[in-house]
Structure formats: structure tokens, C-alpha cells
PAMI-721902 format. One line per field, with one value per residue (C-alpha): residue in three letters; residue number from 0; z, x, y. Coordinates in Angstrom, 3 decimals, padded with zeros to 6 digits, always signed. Each point is the difference from the previous one (the first is absolute). Layout:
// residues N
type: c(Ala, ...)
seq: c(NUM, ...)
Z: c(Z, ...)
X: c(X, ...)
Y: c(Y, ...)
END
This chain:
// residues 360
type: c(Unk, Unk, Unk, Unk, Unk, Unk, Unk, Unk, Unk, Unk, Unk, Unk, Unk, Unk, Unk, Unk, Unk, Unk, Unk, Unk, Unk, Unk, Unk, Unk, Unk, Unk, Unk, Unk, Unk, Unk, Unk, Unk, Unk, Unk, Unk, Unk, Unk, Unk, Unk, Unk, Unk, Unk, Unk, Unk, Unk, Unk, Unk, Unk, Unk, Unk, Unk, Unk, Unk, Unk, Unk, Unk, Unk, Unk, Unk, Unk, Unk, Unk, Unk, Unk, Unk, Unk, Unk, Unk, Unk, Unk, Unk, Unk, Unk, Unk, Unk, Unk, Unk, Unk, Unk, Unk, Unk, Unk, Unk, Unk, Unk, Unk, Unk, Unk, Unk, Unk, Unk, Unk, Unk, Unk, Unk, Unk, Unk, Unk, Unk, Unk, Unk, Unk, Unk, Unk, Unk, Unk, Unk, Unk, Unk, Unk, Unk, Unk, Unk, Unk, Unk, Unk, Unk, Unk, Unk, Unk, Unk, Unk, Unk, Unk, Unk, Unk, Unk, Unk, Unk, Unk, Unk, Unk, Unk, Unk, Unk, Unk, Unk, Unk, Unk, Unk, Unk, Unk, Unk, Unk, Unk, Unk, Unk, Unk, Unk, Unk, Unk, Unk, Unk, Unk, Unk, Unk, Unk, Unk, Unk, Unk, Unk, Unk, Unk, Unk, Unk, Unk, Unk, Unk, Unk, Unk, Unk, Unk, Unk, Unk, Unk, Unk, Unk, Unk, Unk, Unk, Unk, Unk, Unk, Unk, Unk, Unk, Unk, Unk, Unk, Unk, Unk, Unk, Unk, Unk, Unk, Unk, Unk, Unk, Unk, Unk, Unk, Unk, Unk, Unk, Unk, Unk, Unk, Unk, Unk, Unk, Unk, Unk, Unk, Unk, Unk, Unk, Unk, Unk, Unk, Unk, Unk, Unk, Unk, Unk, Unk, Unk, Unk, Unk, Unk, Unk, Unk, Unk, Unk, Unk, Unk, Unk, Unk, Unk, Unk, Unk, Unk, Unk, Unk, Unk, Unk, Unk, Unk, Unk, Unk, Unk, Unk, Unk, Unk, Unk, Unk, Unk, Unk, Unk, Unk, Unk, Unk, Unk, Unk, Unk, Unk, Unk, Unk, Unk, Unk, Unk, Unk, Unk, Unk, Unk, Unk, Unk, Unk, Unk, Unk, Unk, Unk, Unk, Unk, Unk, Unk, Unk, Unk, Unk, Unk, Unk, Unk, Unk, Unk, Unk, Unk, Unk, Unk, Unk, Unk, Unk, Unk, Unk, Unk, Unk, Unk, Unk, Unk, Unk, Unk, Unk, Unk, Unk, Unk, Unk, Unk, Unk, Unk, Unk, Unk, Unk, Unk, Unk, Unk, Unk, Unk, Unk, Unk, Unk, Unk, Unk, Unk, Unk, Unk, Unk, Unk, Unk, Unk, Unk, Unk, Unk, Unk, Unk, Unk, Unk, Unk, Unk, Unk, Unk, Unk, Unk, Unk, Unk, Unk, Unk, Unk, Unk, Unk, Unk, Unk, Unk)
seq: c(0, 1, 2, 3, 4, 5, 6, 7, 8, 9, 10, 11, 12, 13, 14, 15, 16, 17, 18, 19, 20, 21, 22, 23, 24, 25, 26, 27, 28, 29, 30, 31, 32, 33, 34, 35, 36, 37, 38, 39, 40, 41, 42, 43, 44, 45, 46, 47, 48, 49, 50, 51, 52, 53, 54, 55, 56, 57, 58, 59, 60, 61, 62, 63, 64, 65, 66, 67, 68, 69, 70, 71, 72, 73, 74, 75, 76, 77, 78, 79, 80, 81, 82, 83, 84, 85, 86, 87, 88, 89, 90, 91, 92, 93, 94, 95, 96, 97, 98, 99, 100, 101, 102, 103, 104, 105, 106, 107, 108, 109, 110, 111, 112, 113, 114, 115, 116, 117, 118, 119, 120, 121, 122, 123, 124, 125, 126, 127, 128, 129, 130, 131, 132, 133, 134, 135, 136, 137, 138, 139, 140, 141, 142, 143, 144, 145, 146, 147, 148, 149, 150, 151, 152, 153, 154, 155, 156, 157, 158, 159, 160, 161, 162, 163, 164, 165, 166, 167, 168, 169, 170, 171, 172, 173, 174, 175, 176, 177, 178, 179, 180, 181, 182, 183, 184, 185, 186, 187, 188, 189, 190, 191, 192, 193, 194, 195, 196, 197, 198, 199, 200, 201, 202, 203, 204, 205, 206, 207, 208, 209, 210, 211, 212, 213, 214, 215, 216, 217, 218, 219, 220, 221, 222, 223, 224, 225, 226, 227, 228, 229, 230, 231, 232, 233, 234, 235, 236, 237, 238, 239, 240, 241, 242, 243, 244, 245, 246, 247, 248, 249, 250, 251, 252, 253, 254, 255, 256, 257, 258, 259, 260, 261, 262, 263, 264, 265, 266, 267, 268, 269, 270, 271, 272, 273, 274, 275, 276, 277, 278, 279, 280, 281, 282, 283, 284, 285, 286, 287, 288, 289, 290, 291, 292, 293, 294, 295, 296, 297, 298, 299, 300, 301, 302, 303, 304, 305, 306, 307, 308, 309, 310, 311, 312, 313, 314, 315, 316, 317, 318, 319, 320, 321, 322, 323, 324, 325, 326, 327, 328, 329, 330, 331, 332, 333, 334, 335, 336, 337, 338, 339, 340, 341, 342, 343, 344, 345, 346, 347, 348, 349, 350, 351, 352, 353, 354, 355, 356, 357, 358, 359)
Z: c(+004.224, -001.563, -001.690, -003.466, -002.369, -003.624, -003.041, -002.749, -003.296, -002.081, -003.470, -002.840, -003.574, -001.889, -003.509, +001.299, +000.128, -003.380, +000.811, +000.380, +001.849, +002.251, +003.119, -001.132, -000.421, +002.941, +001.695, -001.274, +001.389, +003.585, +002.716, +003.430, +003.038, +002.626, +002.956, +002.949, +003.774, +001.997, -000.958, -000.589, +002.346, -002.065, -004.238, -003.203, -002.877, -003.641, -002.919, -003.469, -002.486, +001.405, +004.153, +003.308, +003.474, +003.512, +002.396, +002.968, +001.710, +001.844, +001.229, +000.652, +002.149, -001.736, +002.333, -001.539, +003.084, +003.626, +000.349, -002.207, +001.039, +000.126, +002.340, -000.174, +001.049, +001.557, +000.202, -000.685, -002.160, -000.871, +003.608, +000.320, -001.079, -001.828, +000.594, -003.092, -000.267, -000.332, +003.087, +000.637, -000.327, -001.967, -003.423, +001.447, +003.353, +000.509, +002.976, -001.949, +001.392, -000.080, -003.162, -001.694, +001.429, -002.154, -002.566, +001.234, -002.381, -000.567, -000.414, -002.359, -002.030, +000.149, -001.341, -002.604, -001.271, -000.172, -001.531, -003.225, -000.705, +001.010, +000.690, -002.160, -003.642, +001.087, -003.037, +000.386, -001.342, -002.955, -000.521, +001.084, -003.238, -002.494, +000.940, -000.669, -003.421, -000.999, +001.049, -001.880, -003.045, -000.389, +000.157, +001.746, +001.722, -000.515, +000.809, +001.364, +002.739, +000.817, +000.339, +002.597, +001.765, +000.662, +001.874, +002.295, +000.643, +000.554, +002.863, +001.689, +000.065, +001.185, +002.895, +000.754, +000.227, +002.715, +001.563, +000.024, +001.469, +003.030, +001.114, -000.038, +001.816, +002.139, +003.850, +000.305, +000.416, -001.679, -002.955, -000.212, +000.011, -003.061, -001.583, +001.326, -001.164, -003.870, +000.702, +001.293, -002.387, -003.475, +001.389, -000.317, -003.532, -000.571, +000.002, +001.969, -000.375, -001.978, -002.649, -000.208, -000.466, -002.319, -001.893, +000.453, -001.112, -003.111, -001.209, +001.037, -002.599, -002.928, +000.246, -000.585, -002.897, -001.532, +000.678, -002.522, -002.573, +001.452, +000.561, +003.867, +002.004, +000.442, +003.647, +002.399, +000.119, +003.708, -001.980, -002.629, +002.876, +001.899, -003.156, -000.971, +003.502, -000.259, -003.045, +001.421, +003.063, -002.322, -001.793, +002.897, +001.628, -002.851, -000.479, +001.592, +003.709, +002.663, +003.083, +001.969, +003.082, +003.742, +001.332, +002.849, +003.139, +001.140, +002.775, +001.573, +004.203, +000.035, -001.261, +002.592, +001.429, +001.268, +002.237, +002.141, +002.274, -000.324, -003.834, +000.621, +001.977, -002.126, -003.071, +002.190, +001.535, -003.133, -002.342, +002.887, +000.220, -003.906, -000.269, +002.581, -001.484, -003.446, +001.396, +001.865, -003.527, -001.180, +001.430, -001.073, -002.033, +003.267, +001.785, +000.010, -001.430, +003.382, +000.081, -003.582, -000.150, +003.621, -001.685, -002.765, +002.392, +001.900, -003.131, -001.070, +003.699, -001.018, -002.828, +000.951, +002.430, -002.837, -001.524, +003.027, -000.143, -003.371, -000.463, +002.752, -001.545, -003.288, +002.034, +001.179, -003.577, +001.714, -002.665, -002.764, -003.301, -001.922, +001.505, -000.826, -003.539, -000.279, +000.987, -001.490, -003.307, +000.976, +000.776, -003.590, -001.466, +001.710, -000.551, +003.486, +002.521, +003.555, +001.349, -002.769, +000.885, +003.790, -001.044, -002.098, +002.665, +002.679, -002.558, +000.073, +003.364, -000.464, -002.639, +002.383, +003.061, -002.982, -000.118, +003.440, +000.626, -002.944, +002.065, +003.218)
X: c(-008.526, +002.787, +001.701, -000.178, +002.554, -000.688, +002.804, -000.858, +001.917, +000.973, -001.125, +001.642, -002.013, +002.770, -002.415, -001.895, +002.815, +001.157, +003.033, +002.840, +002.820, +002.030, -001.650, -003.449, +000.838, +001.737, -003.166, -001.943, +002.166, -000.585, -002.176, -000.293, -001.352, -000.568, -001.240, +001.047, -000.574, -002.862, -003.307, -000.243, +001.323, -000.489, +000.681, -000.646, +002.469, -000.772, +001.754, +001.154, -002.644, -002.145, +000.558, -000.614, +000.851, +000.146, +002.814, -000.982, +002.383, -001.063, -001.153, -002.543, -002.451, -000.565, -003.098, -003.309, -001.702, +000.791, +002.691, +003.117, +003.461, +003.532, +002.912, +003.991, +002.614, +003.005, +003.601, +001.404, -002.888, +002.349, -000.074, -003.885, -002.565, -003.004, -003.515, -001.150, -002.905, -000.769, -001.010, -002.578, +003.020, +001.415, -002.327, -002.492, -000.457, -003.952, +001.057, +000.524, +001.327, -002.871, +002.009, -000.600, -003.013, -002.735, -002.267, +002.389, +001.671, +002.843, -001.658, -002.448, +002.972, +001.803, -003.361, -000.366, +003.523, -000.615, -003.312, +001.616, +001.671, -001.815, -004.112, -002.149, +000.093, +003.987, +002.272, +002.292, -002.810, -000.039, +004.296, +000.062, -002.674, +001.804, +003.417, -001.239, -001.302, +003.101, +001.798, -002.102, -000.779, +002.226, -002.895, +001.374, -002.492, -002.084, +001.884, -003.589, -000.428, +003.477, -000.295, -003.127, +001.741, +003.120, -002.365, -000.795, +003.374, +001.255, -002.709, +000.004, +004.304, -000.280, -002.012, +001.858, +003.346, -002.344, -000.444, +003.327, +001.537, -003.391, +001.588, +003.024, -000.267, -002.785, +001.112, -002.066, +001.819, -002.091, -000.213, +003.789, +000.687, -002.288, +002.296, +003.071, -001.614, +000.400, +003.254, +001.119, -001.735, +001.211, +003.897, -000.394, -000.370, +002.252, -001.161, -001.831, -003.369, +001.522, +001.472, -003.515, -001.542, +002.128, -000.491, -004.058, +000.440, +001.748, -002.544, -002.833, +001.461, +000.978, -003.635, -000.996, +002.686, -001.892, -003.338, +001.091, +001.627, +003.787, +003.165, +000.443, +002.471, +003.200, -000.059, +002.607, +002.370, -001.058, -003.698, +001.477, +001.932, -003.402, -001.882, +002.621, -000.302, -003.497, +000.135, +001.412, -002.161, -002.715, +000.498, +001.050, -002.785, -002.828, -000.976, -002.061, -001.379, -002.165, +000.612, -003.268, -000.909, -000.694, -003.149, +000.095, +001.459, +002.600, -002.149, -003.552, +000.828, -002.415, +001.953, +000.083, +003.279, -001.563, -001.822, +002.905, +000.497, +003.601, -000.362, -003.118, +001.960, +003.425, -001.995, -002.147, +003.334, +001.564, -002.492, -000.626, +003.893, +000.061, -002.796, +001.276, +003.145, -001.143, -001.977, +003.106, +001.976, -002.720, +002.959, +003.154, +001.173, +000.102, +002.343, +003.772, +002.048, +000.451, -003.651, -000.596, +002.564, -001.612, -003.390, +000.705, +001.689, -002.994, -002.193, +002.834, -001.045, -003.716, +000.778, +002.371, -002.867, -002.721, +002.724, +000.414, -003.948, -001.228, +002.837, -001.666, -003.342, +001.374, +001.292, -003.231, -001.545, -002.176, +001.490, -002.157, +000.871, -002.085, +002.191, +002.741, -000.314, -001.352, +003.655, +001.802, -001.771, +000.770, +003.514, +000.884, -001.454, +002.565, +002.935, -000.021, -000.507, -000.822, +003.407, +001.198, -002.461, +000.847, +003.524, -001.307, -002.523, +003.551, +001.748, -002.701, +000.399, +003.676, -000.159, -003.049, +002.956, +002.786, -002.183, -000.685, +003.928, +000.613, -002.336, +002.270)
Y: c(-000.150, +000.535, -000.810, -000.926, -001.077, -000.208, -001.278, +001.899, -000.604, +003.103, -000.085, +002.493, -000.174, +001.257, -000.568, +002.798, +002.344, -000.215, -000.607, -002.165, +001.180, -001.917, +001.856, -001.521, -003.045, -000.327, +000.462, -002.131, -002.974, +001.637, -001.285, +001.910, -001.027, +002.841, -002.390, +001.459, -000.640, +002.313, -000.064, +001.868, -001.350, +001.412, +000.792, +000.926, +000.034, +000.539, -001.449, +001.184, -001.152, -002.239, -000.654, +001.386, -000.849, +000.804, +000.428, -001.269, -001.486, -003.029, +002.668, +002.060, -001.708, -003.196, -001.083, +001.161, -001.280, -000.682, -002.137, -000.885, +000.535, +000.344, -000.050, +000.543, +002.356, +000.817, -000.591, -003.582, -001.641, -001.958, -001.656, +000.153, -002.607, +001.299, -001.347, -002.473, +002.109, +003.263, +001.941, +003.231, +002.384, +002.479, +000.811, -002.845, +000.921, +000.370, +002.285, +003.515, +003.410, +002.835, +001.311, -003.221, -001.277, -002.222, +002.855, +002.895, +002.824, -001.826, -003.329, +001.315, +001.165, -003.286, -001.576, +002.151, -000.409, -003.835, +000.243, +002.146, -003.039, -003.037, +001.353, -000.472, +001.567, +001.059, +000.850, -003.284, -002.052, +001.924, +000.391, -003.914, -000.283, +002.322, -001.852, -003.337, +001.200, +001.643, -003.746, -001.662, +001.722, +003.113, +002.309, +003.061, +001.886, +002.800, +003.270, +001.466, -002.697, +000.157, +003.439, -000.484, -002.756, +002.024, +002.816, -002.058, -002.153, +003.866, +000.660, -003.061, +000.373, +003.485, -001.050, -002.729, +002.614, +001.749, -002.948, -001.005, +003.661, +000.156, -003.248, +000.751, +003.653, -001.500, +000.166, -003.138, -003.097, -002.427, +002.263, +000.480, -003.717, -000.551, +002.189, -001.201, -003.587, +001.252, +001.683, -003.699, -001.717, +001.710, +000.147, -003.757, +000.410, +002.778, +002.602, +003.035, +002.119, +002.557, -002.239, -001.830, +003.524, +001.070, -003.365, +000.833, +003.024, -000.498, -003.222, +003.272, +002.090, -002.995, -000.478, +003.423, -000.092, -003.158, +001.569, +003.543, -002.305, +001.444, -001.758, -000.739, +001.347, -002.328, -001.958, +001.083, -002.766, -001.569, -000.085, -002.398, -002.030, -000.240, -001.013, -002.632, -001.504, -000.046, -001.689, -002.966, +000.393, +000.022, -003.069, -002.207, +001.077, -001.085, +003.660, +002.596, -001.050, +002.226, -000.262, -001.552, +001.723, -001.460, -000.311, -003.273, +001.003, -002.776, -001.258, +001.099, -000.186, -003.141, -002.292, -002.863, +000.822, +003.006, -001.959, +000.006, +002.783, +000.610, -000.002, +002.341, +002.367, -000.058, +001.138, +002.634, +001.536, -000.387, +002.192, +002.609, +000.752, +000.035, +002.438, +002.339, -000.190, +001.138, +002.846, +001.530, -000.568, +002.843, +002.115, -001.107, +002.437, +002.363, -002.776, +000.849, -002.230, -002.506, -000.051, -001.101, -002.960, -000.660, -000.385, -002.471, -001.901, -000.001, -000.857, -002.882, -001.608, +000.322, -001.412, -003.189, -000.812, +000.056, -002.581, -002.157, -000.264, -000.672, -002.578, -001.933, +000.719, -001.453, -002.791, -001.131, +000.883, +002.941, +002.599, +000.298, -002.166, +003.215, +002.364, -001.628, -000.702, +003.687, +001.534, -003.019, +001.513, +003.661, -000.552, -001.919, +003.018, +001.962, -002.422, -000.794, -002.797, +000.046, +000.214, +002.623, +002.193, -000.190, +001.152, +003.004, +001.351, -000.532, +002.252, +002.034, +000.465, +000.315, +002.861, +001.931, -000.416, +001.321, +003.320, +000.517, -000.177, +002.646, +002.756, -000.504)
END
């Protein structure tokens, strides 16, 4: 899954407009970017005139296939020391909760989110096509196709809003860290899932504008501070890049170290706690508040030791070199590294141990 982060730059044709006030041309000098962590992990943002994009946090599952992974947490990252790789935790666990388990409900949805923006015949071809055109030749679009586009950049955003709010009212642990992922993610950048909305919502309806030959409605002002960051995002970025998605696992259990029986028996233990772990996490959100900060500490221990083993994997060069150019590839698309995105999934943790303190 998951996660899915798409730059999209927002386009204004003022010509079309017929107009020239100061609002207009203001927006044509604005780019936006609405990457943001999940996949949905979610994911799915729409732009002014000519963009679209997903949310997702570095987070919504990220793993389209068994194994790919995460790890991080706690209290005093700054005294911990993060694996060099990324391990099966978090958004790339291959062990999911019954909620969030491989061609469920909620999977499904996550899948179809992505594939409005990246499967085949998805609108962002067609935006991606109609901004280059306008770049290069000043040839503002037809108001017809925009019009057709924007239908479907408003679907694929309202289900993603569904997504977002089953997540986050989900009782399920795995589910409510995807979302916690995004929250983590986006107040990196400055901003929350409300403000991105609104943002969403207001490129939704200067499309519809464009589309009826009307003047858009003025951006609220944290749009045009989110556009003007984007901007420069934008450009020292190269321009618009989609996030690739994970298919190697970081290892197969026949690598040759697993020839040796402690090494056998460390990974065997090792998966066997992690999956029974993430099935009791299907009922988190009926723990007090002791038991849920007991939990993540539990899944923080799960997840150090999934550290302490695929560093000595990497160390003997057992870790894939597929795998890890996959999430080297899927980090950079988030603005992260491997050690940044231990830190957000630990304040992921932190912010999931914040709310289980406010219901005390």
C-alpha cells in the first residue's frame, strides 16, 4: 500500500477568465503541492486548475505486497539509534491487523484511493498533460475537460475524507496509526488535515469556476501560504514526482544466514510475537488509557528488535539491495529518509499516547 504522495503544481489560466485583476494574476504565479504522508497511507488532494494529489501520509500502508516496513517511537529519539534500513513496521509491516488485512474493506478502499491517481487511465495523467501545454504554449485548457476532470478529483477526495475519518475512529490499532502517520507527517510541513482539506477544497471549486467560464473564489490566506511553499518545493524539486510503491520484501528467510539456528529462531520468535501483537491491537480502542501507552510500548520493543535484526542482515549484505532502493525511492517522494521517517512514526506514537492521556 499506501501510501502515495503526488506534487502537483496548480495552474490558473487567467486568459480564460477575461480578466485581469490582481486576484488572477496572483494565481497564476502559484504552484501547490498537496503531498502528504499516508497512503493513502493514504491521499488524494486536488489542485486549482490543473493538479491533484493524495494525502497519504507516509502513510497509509505503503507495502503493496508482503513485506516492507517501518519502525520508531517513543520518548527520547533523540537518544535512540535508528536502523539504516527500513524495517517490516509501521505502514510496511506485511503482518496486518484483521481490520487491515491484504484484499479487506479497508484495503480495498486504500487501493482504490491510490489507483484514482496513479492506475491506469487516472486523471493526473491528463492535468500533468494540460499543465505542460499551458507551460509551454499558453494554451489554457478546455473548460469542458476541466469540467470532467474536476468530477472525478471531487470523488476520489471525498473518499479519501472517508478514509481518512474510518481510520481515525477505527478501534483498531494498526488502522489508527496510519492515520496518526499523516497527522505526523503533514505537522512536519505545517500544517494539519483540515488546512489541507480546506486547501483541496477550495482548488475543487476554482476548477468548477474555470470549468462555467466564472471568476474563482479567492484562497483563504493559509491556501496562498501553502501554494507559495509549494512553489519553491516545486522547483527545487524538478517538478511533479509519484511516489513508487514497494513490492520486494527486505529479505526471503533463506538467505544463508538463516542457515543458522539461532538466526532461524530469532526471526521465527520475532514474527510470531509481532503477529500476535497486531491481532490484540484489533482492540485498542477498548484499552484505558494505561493499557494503550502499555501497548505501543510493547509494539516500540517489537519494533527495536526488528532494528537490531535487519541491521545485522544489512551487515552481512542479506537485506535486499531491491528493497532497499524501492523505499530509498518512496521515502524521497515523501521528503524523507530512513531515519526521518523513524522519528515521524515515534511521534506518531507520541501523538496516539497524547490522546489516550486526554480520555483519562
Amino acid at each position: 500500500g499506501t501510501a502515495i504522495f503526488i506534487d502537483s503544481s496548480v495552474v490558473i489560466f487567467p486568459q480564460a477568465l477575461n480578466s485581469t485583476s490582481t486576484t488572477t494574476q496572483t494565481y497564476m504565479t502559484l504552484r501547490h503541492d498537496l503531498r502528504g504522508s499516508y497512503r493513502v497511507c493514504l491521499v488524494i488532494l486536488v489542485v486549482a486548475v490543473v493538479s491533484f494529489l493524495p494525502l497519504c501520509s507516509p502513510l497509509q500502508p505503503a507495502l503493496r505486497s508482503p513485506p516492507s516496513a517501518l519502525r520508531g517511537s517513543v520518548s527520547a529519539l533523540s537518544a535512540r539509534v535508528y536502523p539504516t534500513v527500513i524495517t517490516p513496521i509501521g505502514p510496511f509491516a506485511a503482518t496486518r491487523s484483521p481490520a487491515c488485512a491484504f484484499g479487506g474493506a479497508l484495503d480495498k478502499r486504500m487501493t482504490a484511493a491510490t489507483d484514482d491517481v496513479t492506475g491506469e487511465g487516472n486523471f493526473m495523467l491528463e492535468l500533468q498533460r494540460m499543465t505542460a501545454e499551458f507551460s509551454m504554449n499558453q494554451t489554457p485548457p478546455e473548460p469542458s475537460k476541466v469540467a470532467e476532470i474536476v468530477t472525478s478529483m471531487e470523488k476520489s477526495h471525498n473518499d479519501y475524507v472517508d478514509l481518512l475519518s474510518r481510520l481515525k475512529l477505527s478501534s483498531d490499532f494498526q488502522s489508527l496509526e496510519y492515520y496518526a502517520l499523516t497527522v505526523s507527517h503533514l505537522k512536519r510541513r505545517d500544517t494539519t488535515i483540515d488546512e489541507l482539506n480546506m486547501c483541496v477544497r477550495w482548488q475543487i471549486d476554482s476548477m468548477k469556476a474555470y470549468s462555467k467560464q466564472q471568476m474563482p473564489p479567492p484562497p483563504p490566506p493559509k491556501v496562498m501560504e501553502m501554494m507559495q511553499a509549494q512553489a519553491e518545493d516545486f522547483d527545487s524539486n524538478g517538478g511533479v514526482m509519484m511516489t513508487p510503491s514497494i513490492t520486494m520484501p527486505p529479505f526471503t528467510g533463506v538467505e544463508p544466514c538463516f542457515a543458522d539456528p539461532e538466526m532461524k529462531e530469532t526471526l521465527r520468535s520475532l514474527t510470531g510475537d509481532h503477529d500476535k501483537l497486531v491481532t490484540f491491537g484489533a482492540s485498542y480502542g477498548s484499552f484505558d488509557a494505561l493499557g494503550k501507552c502499555a501497548y505501543i510500548d510493547q509494539m516500540e520493543k517489537v519494533e527495536d528488535r526488528w532494528g537490531i535484526l535487519l541491521s545485522r542482515l544489512n551487515l552481512m549484505d542479506q537485506v535486499s539491495e531491491g528493497f532497499k532502493e524501492e523505499t530509498s525511492a518512496f521515502l524521497s517522494g515523501m521528503g524523507l529518509t530512513v531515519s526521518s521517517f523513524y522519528e515521524v512514526l515515534g511521534e506518531a506514537h507520541d501523538w496516539m499516547r497524547e490522546r489516550a492521556e486526554e480520555n483519562r
